[in-house]
C-alpha positions in Angstrom: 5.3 15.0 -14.4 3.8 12.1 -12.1 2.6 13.0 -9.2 3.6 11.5 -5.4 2.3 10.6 -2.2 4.6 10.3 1.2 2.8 7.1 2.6 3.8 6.0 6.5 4.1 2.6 7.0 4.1 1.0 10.9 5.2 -2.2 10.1 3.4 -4.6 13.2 5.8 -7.8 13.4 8.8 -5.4 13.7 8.0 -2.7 14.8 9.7 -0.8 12.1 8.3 2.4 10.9 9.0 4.0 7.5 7.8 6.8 5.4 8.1 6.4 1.4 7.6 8.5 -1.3 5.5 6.6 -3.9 4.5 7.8 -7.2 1.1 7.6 -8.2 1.5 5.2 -11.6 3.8 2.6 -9.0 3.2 0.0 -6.2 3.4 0.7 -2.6 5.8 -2.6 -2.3 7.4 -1.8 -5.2 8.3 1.9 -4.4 8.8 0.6 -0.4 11.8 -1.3 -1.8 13.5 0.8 -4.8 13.8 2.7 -1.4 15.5 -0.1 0.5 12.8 -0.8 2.9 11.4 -4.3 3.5 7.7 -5.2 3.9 6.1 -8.5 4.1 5.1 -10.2 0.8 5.6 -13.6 -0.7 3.6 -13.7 -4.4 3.5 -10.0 -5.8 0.2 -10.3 -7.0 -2.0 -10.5 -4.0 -3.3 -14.1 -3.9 -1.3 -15.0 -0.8 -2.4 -11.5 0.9 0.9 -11.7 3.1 1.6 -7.8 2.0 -2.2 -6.7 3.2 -2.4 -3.3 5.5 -4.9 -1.7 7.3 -5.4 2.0 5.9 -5.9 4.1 8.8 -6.4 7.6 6.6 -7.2 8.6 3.7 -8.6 6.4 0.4 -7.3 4.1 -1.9 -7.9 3.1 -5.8 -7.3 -0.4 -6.7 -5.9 -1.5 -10.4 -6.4 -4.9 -9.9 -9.0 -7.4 -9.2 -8.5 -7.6 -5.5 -11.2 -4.6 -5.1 -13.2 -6.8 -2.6 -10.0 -5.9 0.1 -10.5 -2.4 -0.2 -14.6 -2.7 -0.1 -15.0 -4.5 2.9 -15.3 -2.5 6.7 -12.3 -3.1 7.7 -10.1 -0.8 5.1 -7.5 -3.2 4.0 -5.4 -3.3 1.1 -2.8 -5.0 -0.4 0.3 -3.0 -1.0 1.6 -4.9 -4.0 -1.9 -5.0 -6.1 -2.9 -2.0 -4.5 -2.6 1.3 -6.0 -1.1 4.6 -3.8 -3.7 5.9 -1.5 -5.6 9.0 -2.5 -6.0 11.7 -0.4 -9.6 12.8 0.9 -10.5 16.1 0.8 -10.9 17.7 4.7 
């Protein structure tokens, strides 16, 4: 059975804020809208970075090339090259 994660997304230019179940072999944007909730994006792959997100908690695993997001200081992702986050240990 594949395991899910209930991410919360506070979506800045609307103000919208939404919580989605996402399992852990799918998308963020992809779950976000089998769900019927809308999030920025224009490409799907991550070149235009219109879907990026600050991550405010816990970590995240990339299965794409755009690593260099997630690596940099400033925690940022991109929800439709970006796997689901994974949870830190407390």
């Amino acid at each position: 059975m594949t395991r899910s994660y209930t991410i919360k997304i506070h979506n800045r230019q609307t103000g919208d804020r939404h919580t989605v179940r996402v399992p852990e072999d799918r998308y963020i944007l992809q779950s976000a809208e089998n769900q019927g909730v809308e999030l920025p994006f224009s490409c799907r792959n991550g070149a235009c970075t219109a879907c990026a997100v600050r991550v405010k908690s816990g970590n995240c695993t990339s299965q794409k090339q755009w690593d260099f997001l997630w690596n940099c200081k400033k925690r940022v992702m991109l929800c439709c090259a970006s796997a689901i986050p994974v949870p830190t240990s407390r």
